[in-house]
C-alpha positions as CSV (number, residue, x, y, z in Angstrom):
1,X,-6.5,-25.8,-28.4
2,X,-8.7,-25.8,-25.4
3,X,-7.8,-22.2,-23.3
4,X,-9.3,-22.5,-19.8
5,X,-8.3,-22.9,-16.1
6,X,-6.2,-25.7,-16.6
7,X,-4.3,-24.1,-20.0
8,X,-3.4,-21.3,-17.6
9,X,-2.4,-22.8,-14.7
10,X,0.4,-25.0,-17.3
11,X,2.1,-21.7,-18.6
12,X,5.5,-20.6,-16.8
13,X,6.2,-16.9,-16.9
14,X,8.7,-16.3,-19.9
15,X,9.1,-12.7,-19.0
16,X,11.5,-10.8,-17.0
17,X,10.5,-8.0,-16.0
18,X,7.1,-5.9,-16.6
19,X,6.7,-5.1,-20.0
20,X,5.0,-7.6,-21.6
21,X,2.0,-7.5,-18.9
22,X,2.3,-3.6,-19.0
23,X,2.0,-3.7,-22.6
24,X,-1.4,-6.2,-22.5
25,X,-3.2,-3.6,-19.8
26,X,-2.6,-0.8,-22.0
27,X,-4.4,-2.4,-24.4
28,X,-7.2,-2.9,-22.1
29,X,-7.0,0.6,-21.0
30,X,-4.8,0.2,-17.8
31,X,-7.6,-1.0,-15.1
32,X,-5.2,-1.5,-12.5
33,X,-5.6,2.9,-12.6
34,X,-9.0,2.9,-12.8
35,X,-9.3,0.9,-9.2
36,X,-8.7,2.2,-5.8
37,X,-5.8,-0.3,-5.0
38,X,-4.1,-1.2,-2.0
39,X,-0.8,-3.2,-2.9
40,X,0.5,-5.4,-0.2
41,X,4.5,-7.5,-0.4
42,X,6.9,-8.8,2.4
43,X,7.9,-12.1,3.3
44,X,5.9,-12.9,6.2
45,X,2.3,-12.0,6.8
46,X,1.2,-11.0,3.5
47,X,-1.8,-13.1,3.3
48,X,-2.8,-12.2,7.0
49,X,-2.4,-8.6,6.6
50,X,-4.7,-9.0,3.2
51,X,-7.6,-10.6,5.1
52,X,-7.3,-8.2,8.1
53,X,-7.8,-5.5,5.7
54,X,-10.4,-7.1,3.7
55,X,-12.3,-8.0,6.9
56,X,-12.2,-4.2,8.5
57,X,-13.2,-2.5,4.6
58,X,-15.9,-4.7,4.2
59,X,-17.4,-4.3,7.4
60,X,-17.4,-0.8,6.7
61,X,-19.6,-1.6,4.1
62,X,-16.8,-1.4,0.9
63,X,-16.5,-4.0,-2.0
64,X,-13.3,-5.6,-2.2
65,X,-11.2,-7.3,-4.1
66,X,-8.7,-9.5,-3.7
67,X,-5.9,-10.8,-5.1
68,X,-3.8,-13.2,-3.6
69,X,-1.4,-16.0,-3.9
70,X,-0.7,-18.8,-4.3
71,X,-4.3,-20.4,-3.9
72,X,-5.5,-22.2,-1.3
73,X,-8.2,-24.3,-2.4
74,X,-8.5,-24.0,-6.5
75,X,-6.8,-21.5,-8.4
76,X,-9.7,-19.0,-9.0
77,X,-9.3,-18.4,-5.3
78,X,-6.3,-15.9,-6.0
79,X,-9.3,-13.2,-7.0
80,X,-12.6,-12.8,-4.8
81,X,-14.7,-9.7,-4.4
82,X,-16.0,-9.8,-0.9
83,X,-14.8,-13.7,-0.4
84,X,-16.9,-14.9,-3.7
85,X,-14.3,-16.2,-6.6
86,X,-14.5,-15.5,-9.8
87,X,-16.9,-18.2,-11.1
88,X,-15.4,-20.3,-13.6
89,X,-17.7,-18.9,-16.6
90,X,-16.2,-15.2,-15.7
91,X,-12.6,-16.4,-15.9
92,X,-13.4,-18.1,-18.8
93,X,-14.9,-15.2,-20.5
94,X,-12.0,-12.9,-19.7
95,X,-9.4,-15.0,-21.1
96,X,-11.0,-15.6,-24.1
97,X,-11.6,-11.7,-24.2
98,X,-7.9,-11.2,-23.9
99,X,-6.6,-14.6,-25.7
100,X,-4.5,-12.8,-28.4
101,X,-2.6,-10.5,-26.4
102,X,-1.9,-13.5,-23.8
103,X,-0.7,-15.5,-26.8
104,X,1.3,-13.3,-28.8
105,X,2.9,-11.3,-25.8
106,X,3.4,-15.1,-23.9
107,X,2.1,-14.3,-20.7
108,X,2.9,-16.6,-18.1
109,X,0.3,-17.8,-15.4
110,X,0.7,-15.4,-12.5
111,X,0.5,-12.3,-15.4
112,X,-2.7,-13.7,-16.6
113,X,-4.5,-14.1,-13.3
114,X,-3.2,-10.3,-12.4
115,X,-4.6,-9.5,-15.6
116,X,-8.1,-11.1,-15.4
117,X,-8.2,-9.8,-11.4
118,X,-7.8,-6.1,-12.5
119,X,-10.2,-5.6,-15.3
120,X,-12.8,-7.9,-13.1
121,X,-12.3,-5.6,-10.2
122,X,-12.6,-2.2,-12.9
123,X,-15.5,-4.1,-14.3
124,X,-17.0,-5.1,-10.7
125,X,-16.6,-1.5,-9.5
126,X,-15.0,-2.3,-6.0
127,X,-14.4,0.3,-3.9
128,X,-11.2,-1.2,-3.3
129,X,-8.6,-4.0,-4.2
130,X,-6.3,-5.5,-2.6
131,X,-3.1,-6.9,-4.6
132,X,-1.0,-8.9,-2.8
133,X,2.7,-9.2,-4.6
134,X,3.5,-12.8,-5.9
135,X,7.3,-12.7,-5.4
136,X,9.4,-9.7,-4.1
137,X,7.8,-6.4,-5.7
138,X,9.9,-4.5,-8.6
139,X,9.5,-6.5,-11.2
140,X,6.5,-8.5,-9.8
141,X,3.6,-8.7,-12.3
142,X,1.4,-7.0,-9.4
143,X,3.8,-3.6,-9.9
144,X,2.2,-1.9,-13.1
145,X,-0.2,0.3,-10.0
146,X,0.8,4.3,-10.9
147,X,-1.0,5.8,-8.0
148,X,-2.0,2.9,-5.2
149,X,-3.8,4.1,-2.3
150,X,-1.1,2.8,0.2
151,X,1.5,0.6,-0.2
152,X,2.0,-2.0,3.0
153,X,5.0,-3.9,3.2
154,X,5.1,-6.6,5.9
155,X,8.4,-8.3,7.7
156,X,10.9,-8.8,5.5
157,X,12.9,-12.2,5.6
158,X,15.4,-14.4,3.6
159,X,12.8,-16.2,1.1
160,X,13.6,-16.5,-2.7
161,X,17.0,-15.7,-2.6
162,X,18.0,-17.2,-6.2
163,X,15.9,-14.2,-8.0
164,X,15.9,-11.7,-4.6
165,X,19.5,-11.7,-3.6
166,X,21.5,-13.2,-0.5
167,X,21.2,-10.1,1.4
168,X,18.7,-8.8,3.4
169,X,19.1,-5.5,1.6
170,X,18.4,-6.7,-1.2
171,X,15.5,-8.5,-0.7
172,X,14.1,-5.4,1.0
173,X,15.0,-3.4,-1.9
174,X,13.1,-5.6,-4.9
175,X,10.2,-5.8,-1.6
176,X,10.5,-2.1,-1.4
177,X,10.0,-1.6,-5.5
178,X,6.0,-1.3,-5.0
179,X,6.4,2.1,-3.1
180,X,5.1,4.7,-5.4
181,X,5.8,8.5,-5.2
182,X,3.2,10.2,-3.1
183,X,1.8,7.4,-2.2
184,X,1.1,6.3,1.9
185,X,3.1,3.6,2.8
186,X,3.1,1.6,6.0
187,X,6.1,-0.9,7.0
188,X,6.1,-3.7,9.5
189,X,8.6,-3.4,12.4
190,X,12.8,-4.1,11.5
191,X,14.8,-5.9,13.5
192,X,17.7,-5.8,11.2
């Protein structure tokens, strides 16, 4: 079996829910709390409100990551540390490095790519990251963050309603599931 880019972009997420991930950055000693992070969900603006902030802490003079998605040009565009990807021989490394615990704890695509973003950023030492959620926020594979730095969440809007719920309220609530206690958090503007 050949594992690369390719091999991870083919795997669907098996998992519900957070444990499988959670258990996986145990192992690798929890980088998403060793990192500064700043974790971003909504339905609208997500992507925006992740450059703005990448553009204002980096002219500050900060190293950022970032992880987004989906990807815009390739799929190692998800995670960039001041708008550099991670070159192919880094992913490469990192899911070999972590192979086993992908395999036997059948992580899907989106849990590998948060995986390989955190413990490059931990390894990277950015001053900050920016996650950005992949769908809603509770039981988003972004979510395993104890303390985040702030947590933004922009509008909120009827998208994925078959895993999110009919309701606005519901959607706002699985959106809402990345607020951590005592943590800053910043909402966009309601019009409901």
């Amino acid at each position: 079996m050949i594992y690369n880019e390719e091999w991870v972009m083919q795997r669907k997420n098996h998992n519900h829910g957070l444990c499988a991930l959670r258990k996986v950055l145990n192992n690798c000693g929890n980088p998403q709390n060793q990192i500064r992070c700043i974790h971003i969900a909504g339905t609208n603006g997500k992507g925006s409100t992740t450059n703005y902030l990448k553009d204002i802490l980096m002219a500050e003079g900060y190293r950022v990551g970032m992880f987004t998605s989906p990807h815009l040009v390739e799929h190692r565009d998800r995670i960039r540390i001041n708008d550099a990807w991670i070159s192919e021989e880094e992913f490469r490394t990192y899911l070999m490095k972590y192979i086993d615990d992908i395999l036997e704890n059948d992580l899907g695509m989106f849990e590998i790519d948060t995986l390989i973003a955190y413990v490059w950023f931990r390894d990277k030492h950015v001053d900050y990251a920016l996650i950005e959620t992949g769908l809603g926020g509770r039981l988003d594979s972004t979510n395993l963050i104890e303390s985040p730095e702030m947590c933004l969440i922009t509008s909120i809007g009827y998208d994925h309603m078959q895993i999110l719920g009919n309701r606005i309220e519901q959607i706002a609530f699985e959106k809402a599931g990345i607020i951590m206690p005592y943590s800053l958090c910043i909402l966009a503007n309601v019009n409901e």
